[in-house]
Structures are given as structure tokens and as C-alpha cells.
C-alpha positions in Angstrom: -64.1 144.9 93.8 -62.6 142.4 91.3 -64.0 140.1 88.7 -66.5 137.1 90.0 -67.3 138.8 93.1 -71.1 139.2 94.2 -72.1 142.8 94.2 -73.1 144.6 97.1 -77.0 145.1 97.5 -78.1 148.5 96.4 -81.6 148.6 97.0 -82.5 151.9 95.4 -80.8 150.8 92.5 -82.7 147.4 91.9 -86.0 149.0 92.7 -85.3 151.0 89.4 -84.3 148.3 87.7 -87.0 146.2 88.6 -89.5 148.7 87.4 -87.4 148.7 84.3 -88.0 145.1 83.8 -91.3 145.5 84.6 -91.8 148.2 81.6 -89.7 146.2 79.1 -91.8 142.9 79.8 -94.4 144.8 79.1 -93.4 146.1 76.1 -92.5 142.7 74.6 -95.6 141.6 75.1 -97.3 144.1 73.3 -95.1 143.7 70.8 -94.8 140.0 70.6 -98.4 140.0 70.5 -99.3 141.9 67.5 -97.3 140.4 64.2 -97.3 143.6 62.1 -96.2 145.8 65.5 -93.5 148.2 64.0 -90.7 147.3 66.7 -91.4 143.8 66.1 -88.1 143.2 64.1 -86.7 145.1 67.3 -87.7 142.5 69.7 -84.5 140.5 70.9 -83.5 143.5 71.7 -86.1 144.6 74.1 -86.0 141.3 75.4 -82.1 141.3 75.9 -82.9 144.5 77.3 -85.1 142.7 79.9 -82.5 140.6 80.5 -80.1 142.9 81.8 -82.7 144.9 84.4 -83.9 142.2 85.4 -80.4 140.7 86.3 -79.2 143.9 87.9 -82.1 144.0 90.1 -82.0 140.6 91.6 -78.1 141.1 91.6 -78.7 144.1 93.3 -80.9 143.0 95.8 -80.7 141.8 99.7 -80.4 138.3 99.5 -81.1 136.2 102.5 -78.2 134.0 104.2 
């Protein structure tokens, strides 16, 4: 498959990275919600983190046509 191409659906796949996503928004807003939260200075990277599963599954996923 080369560059710029759409990738195939892989449903098992984006059902795990959806419940990844799922855990990591989760996760921010715990942390995002409490100021002195010791990941806090972490955050962009649990939200980048996000990001990326969330991507994967919806580029993962049966789209309709």
C-alpha cells in the first residue's frame, strides 16, 4: 500500500483503539480536572495520545459509500 492511500478497514483493530481512546479521554479528564494531579505536566501527551487511537479507529473503521 503506498503513501496517501486510505487504509483498509480492520474492525478488530479499531474496536481496540477505540476503547483506547475511550481510556485516554478519560484519563485527561481526571487529570485536567485536578490542578495539582501528578501527571498533569504529562498532559499533551496523554492527549496526543488520544489523538492517535482515536485516529486509528475511525481510520480503521467501515465507512459507508
Amino acid at each position: 500500500m503506498g503513501w496517501g492511500r486510505s487504509q483498509e478497514p480492520a474492525e478488530a483493530f479499531a474496536a481496540e483503539e477505540q476503547a483506547r481512546a475511550d481510556e485516554l479521554a478519560r484519563r485527561c479528564g481526571e487529570i485536567a480536572s485536578t490542578p495539582d494531579h501528578p501527571s498533569q505536566p504529562s498532559l499533551h501527551h496523554y492527549q496526543a495520545a488520544y489523538q492517535n487511537a482515536s485516529g486509528n479507529a475511525a481510520g480503521h473503521t467501515s465507512q459507508p459509500r
